[in-house]
DRENBA-377255 format. One record per residue: residue in three letters; residue number from 0; x, y, z of N, C-alpha, C in turn. Coordinates in steps of 0.2 Angstrom, whole numbers. Atoms other than C-alpha are relative to their C-alpha. Example, Ala and Ser with C-alpha at 12.3 -4.5 7.8 and 13.67 -1.06 7.14 Angstrom:
residues 2
{rest Ala; nr 0; nu 4; nv -6; nw 0; cau 62; cav -22; caw 39; cu 4; cv 6; cw 0}
{rest Ser; nr 1; nu -4; nv -6; nw -1; cau 68; cav -5; caw 36; cu -4; cv 5; cw 3}
This chain:
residues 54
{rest Unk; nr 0; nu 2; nv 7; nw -1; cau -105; cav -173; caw 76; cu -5; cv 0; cw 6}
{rest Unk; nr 1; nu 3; nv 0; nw -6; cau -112; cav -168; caw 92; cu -11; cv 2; cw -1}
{rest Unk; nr 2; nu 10; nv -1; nw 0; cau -130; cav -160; caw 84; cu -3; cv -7; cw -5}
{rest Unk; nr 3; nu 3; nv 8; nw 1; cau -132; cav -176; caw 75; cu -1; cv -4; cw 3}
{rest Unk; nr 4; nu 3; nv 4; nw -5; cau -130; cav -185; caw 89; cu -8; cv 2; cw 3}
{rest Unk; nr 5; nu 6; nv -4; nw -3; cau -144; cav -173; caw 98; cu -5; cv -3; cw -5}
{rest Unk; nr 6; nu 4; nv 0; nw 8; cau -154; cav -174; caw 82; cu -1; cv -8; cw 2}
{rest Unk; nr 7; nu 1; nv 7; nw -2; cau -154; cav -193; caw 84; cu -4; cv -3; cw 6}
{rest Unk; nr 8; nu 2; nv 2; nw -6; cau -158; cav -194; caw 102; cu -8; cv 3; cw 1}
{rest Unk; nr 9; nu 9; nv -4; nw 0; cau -174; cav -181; caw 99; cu -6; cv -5; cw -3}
{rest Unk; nr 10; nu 7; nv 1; nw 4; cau -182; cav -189; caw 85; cu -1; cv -8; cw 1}
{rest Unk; nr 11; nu 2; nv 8; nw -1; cau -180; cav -209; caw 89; cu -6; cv -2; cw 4}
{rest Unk; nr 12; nu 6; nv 1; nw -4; cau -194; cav -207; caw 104; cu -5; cv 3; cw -3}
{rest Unk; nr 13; nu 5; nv -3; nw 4; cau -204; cav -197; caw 93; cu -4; cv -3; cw -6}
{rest Unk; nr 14; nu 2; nv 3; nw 3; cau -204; cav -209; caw 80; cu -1; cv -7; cw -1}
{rest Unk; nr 15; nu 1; nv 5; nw -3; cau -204; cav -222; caw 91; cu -8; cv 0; cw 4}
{rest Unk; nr 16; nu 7; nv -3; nw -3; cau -223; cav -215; caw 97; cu -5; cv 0; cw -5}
{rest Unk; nr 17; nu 5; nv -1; nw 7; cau -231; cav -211; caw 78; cu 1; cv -8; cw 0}
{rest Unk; nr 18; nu 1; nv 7; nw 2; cau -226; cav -232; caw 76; cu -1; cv -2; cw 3}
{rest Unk; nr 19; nu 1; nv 4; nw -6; cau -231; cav -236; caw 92; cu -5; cv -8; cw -3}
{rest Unk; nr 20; nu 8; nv 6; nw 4; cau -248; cav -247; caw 82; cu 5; cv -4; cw -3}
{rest Unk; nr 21; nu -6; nv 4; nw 3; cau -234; cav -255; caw 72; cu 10; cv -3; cw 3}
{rest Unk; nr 22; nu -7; nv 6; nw -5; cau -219; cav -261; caw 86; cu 2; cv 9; cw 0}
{rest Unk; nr 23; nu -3; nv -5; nw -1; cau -206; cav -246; caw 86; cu 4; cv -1; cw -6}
{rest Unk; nr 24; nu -3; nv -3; nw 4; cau -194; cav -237; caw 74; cu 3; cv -7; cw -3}
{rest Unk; nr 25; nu -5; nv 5; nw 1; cau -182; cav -252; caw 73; cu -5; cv -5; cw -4}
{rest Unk; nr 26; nu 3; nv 8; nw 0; cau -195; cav -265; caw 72; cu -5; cv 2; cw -8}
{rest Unk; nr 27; nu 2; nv -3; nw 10; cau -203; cav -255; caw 52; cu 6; cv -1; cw -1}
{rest Unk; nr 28; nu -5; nv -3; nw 6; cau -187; cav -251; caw 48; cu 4; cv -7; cw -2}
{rest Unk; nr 29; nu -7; nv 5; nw -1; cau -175; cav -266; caw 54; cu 5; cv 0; cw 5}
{rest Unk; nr 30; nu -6; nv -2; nw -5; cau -160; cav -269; caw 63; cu 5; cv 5; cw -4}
{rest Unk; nr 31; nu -3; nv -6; nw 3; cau -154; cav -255; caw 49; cu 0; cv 6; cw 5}
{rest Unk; nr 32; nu 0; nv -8; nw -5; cau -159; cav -240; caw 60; cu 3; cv -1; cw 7}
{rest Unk; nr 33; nu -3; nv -1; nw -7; cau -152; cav -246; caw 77; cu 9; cv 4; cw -4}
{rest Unk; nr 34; nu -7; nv -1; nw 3; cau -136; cav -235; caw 76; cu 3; cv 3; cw 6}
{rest Unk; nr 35; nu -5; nv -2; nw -6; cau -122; cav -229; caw 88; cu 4; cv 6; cw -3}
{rest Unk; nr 36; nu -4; nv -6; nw 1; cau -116; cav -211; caw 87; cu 5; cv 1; cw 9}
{rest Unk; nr 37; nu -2; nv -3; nw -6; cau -103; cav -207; caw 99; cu 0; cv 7; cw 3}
{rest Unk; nr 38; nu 1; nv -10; nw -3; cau -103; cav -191; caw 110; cu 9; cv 1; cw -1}
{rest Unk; nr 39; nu -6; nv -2; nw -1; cau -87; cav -183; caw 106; cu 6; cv 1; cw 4}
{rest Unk; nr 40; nu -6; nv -4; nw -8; cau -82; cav -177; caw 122; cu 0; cv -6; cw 2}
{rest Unk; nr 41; nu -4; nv 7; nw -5; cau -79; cav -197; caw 128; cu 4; cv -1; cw -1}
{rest Unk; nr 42; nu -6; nv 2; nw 3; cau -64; cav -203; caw 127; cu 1; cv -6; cw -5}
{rest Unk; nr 43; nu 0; nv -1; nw 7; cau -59; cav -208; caw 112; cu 2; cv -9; cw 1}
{rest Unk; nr 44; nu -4; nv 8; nw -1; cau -51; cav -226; caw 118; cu -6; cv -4; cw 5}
{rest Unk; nr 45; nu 7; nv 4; nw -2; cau -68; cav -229; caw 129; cu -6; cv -1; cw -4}
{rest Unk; nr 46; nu 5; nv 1; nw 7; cau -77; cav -226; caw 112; cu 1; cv -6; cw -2}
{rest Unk; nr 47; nu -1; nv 8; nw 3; cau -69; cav -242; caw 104; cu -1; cv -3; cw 3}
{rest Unk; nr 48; nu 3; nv 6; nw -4; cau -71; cav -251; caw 118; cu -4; cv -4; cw 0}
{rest Unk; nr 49; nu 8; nv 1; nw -1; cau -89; cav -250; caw 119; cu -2; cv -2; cw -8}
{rest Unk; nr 50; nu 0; nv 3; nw 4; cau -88; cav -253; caw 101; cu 2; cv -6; cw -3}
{rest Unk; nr 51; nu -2; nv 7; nw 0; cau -78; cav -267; caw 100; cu -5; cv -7; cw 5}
{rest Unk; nr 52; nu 4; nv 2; nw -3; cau -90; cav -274; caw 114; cu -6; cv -2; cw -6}
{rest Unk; nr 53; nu 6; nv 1; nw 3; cau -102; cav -273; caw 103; cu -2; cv -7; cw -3}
């Protein structure tokens, strides 16, 4: 889980710069690509939290 998170966090500014002329990633694709990967190393009851916040 952790290199998908990575993975995630590398390529959204990058594909947030090619769409720069057309808004950013979220703003082509939708509110579908906003997405939340936890870091596994958090604790696990401060994850839901921030999730249930949501």
């Amino acid at each position: 889980m952790v290199t998908a998170r990575n993975i995630l966090i590398q390529r959204q500014p990058a594909l947030d710069l090619l769409l720069a002329s057309e808004g950013d990633l979220c703003h082509v694709i939708g509110s579908e690509c906003c997405s939340y990967v936890p870091d596994m190393a958090d604790n696990l009851t401060m994850t839901l939290t921030h999730m249930n916040d949501l």
